[in-house]
C-alpha positions in Angstrom: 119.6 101.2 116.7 119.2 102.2 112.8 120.7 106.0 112.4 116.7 108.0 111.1 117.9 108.6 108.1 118.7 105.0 107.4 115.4 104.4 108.4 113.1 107.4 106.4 115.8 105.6 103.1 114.3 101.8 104.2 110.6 103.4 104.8 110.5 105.1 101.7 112.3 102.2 99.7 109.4 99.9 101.2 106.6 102.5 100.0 108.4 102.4 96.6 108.3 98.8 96.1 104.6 98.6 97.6 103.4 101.2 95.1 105.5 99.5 91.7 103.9 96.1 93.1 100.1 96.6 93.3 98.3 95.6 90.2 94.5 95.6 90.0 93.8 92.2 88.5 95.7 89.6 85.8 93.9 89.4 82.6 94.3 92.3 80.4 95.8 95.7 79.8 94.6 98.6 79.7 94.4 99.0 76.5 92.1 95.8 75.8 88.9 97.0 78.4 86.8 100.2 78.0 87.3 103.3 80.2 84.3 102.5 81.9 85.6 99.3 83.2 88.7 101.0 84.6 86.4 103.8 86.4 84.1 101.6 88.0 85.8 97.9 88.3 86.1 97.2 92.3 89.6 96.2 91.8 90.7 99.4 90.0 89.2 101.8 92.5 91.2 99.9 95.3 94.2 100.2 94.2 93.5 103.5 93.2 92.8 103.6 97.2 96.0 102.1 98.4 98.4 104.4 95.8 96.4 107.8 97.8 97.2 105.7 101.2 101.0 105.4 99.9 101.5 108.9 98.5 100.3 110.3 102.1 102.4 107.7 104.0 105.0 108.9 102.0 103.9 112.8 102.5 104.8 112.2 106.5 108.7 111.0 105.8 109.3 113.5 103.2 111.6 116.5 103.8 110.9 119.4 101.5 107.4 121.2 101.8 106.8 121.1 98.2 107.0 117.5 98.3 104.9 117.1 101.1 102.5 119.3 99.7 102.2 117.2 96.5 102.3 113.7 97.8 99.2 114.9 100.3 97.4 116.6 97.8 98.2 113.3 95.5 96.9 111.0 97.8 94.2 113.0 99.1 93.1 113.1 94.8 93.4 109.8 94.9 91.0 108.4 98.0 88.8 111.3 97.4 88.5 110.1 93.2 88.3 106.4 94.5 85.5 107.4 96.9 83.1 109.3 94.6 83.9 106.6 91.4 83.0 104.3 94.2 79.9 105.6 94.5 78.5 106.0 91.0 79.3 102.9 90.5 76.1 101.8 92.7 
């Protein structure tokens, strides 16, 4: 059996490497499309979506309250900003 601590280091190593992974879409940077584009492209807002689902993953293994506290609050930003750019979008 993996020691908890070994396991909250894996967890959090896999949540790293998730998050550093994701990328919206190959084709351009960010500095080549309008804002616009990167508010209301489907792509963007989802991974927008799945970095607030990581940083409140995260939020459950961390240790220190003020670290919890600004990984939820993080990811709650996040889904919350996804969900209403999400909607004007329509």
């Amino acid at each position: 059996m993996i020691p908890s601590s070994i396991s909250r280091i894996l967890t959090l190593l896999g949540l790293t490497l998730a998050a550093v992974s994701v990328q919206a879409h190959p084709g351009h940077s960010l500095s080549d499309v309008s804002v616009a584009h990167l508010l209301t492209s489907p792509d963007h807002l989802a991974i927008l979506a799945v970095g607030g689902v990581l940083m409140l993953a995260a939020a459950q293994l961390a240790r220190q309250s003020a670290s919890k506290r600004l990984l939820r609050h993080g990811g709650a930003v996040a889904l919350i900003g996804a969900a209403l750019l999400w909607s004007l979008r329509a």
